[in-house]
DRENPA-3360 file (N, C-alpha, C; in nm, 2 decimals, always signed):
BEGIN
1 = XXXXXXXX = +11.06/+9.92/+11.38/+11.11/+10.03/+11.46/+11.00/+10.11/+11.52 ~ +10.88/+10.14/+11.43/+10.75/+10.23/+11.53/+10.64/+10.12/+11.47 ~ +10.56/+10.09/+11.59/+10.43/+10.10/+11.60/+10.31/+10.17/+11.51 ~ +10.32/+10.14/+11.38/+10.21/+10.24/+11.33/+10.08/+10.23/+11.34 ~ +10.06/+10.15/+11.46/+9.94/+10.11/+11.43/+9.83/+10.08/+11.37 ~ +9.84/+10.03/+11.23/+9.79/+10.04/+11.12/+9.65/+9.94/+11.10 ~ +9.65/+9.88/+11.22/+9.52/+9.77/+11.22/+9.42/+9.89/+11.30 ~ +9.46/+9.98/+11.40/+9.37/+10.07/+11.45/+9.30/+10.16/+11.33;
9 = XXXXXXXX = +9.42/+10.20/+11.25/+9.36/+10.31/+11.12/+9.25/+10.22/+11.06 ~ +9.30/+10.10/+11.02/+9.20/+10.02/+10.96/+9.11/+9.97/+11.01 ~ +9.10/+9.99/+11.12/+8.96/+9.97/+11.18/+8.89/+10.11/+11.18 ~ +8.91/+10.18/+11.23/+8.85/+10.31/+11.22/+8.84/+10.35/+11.06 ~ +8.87/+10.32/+10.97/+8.85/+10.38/+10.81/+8.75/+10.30/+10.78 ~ +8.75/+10.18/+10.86/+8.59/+10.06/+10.81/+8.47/+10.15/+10.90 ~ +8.49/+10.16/+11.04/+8.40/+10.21/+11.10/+8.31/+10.34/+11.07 ~ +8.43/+10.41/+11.01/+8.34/+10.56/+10.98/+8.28/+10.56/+10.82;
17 = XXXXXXXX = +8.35/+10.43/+10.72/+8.30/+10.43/+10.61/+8.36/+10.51/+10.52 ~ +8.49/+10.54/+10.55/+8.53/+10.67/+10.49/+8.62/+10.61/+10.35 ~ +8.55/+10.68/+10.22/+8.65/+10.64/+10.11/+8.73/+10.72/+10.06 ~ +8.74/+10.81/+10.11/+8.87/+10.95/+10.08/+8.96/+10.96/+10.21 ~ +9.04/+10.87/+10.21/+9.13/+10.92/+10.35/+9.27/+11.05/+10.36 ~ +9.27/+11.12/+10.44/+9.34/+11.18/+10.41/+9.47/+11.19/+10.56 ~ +9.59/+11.18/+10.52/+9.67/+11.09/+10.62/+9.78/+11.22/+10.62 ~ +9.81/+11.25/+10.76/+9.95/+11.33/+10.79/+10.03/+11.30/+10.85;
25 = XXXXXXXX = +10.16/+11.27/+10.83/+10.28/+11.23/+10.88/+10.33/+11.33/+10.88 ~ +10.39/+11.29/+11.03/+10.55/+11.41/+11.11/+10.66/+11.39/+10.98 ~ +10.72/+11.42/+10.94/+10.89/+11.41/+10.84/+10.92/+11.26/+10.85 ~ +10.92/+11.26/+11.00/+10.98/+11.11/+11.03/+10.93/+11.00/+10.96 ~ +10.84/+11.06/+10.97/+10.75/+10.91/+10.88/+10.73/+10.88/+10.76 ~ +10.72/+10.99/+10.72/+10.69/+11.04/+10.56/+10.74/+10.93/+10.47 ~ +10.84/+10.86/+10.50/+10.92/+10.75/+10.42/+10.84/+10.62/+10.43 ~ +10.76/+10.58/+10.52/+10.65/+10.54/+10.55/+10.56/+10.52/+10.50;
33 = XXXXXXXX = +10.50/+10.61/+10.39/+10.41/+10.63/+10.33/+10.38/+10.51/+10.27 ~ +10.44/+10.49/+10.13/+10.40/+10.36/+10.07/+10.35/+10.28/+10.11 ~ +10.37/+10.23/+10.23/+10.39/+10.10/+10.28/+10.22/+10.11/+10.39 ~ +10.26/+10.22/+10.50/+10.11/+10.24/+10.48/+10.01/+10.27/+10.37 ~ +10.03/+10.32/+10.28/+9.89/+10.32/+10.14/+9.88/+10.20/+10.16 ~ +9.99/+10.11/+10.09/+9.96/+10.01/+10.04/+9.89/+9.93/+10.12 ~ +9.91/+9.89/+10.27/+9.84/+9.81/+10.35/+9.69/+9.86/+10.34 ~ +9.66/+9.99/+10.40/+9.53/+10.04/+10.41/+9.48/+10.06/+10.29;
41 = XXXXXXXX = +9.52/+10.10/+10.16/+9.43/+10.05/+10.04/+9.36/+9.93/+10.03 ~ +9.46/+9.82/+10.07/+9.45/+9.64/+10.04/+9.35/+9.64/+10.15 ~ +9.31/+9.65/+10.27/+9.26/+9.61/+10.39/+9.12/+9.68/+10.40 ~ +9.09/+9.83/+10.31/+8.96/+9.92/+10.37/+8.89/+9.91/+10.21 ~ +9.00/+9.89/+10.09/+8.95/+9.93/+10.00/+8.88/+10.09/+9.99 ~ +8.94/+10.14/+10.00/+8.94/+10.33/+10.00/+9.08/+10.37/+9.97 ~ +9.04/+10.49/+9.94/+9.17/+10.58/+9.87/+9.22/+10.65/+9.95 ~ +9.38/+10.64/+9.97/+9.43/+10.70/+10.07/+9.58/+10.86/+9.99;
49 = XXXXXXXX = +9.58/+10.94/+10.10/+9.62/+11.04/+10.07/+9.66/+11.06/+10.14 ~ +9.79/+11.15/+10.13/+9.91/+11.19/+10.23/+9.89/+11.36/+10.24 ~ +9.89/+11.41/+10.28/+9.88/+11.58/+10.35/+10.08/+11.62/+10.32 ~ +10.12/+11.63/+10.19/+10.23/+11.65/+10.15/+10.31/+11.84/+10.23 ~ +10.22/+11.87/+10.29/+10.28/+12.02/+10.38/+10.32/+11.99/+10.53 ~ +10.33/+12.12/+10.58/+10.39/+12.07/+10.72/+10.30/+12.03/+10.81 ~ +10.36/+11.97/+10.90/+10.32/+11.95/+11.00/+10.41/+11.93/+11.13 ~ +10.33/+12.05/+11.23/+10.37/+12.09/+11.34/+10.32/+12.07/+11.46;
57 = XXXXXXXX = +10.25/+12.01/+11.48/+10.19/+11.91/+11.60/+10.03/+11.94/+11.59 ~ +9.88/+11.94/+11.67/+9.76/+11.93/+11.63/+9.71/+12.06/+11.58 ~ +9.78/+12.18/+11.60/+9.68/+12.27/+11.57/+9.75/+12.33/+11.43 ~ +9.84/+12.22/+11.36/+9.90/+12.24/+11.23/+9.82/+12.11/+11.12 ~ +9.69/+12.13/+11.07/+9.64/+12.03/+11.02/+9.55/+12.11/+10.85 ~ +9.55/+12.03/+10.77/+9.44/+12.06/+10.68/+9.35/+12.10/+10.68 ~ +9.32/+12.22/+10.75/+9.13/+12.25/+10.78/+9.09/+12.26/+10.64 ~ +9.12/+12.20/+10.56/+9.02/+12.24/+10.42/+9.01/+12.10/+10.38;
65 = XXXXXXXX = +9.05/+11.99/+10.43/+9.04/+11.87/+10.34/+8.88/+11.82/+10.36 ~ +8.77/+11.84/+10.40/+8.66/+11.84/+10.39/+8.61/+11.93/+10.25 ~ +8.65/+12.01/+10.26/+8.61/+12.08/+10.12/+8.65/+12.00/+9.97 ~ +8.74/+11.89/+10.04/+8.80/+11.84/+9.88/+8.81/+11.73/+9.87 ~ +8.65/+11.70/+9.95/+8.60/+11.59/+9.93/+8.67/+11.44/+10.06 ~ +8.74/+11.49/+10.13/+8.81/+11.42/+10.20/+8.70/+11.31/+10.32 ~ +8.71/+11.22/+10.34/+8.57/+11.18/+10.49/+8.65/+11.18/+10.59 ~ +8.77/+11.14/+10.58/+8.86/+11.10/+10.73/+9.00/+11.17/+10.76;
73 = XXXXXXXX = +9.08/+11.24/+10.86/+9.20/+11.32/+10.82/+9.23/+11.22/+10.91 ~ +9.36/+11.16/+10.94/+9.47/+11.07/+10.99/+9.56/+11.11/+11.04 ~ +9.60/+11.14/+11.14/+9.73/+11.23/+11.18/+9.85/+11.11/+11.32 ~ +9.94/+11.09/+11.17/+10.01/+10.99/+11.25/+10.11/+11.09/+11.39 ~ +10.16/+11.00/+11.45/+10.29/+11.13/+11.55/+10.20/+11.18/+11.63 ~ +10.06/+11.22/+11.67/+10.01/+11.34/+11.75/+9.97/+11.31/+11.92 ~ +9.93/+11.35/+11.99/+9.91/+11.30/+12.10/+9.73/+11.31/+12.09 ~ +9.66/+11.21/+12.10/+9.48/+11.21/+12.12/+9.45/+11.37/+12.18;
81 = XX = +9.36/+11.35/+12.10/+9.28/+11.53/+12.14/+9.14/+11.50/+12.27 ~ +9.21/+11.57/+12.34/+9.08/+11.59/+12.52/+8.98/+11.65/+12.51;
% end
């Protein structure tokens, strides 16, 4: 049904080296989850995490997930930032 693109995530989670990922999905997707961990666990070998609060399009994001140890934030649903 969607495109998650999940070979791009996984390339980019190899690229930046990142072993704390931290991942936000719109509602819609949220059901989603599993199935992405599971691939991007198996594929980057890193720990992946879901951002369990809202989210309201880019300027609704985790600004503290650096503080908690996080290397990468994921923000599925958004439109690329200019």
């Amino acid at each position: 049904m969607y495109d998650l693109e999940l070979d791009k995530a996984k390339d980019l989670i190899i690229a930046e080296k990142a072993k704390n990922v931290l991942i936000q999905l719109p509602d819609g997707l949220k059901p989603k989850a599993k199935e992405i961990r599971e691939y991007l666990e198996e594929k980057t070998n890193s720990n992946i995490f879901f951002w369990a609060g809202s989210c309201f399009g880019a300027c609704d994001y985790p600004s503290h997930a650096k503080d908690s140890g996080i290397d990468l934030l994921i923000a599925f649903g958004h439109s690329e930032w200019n």
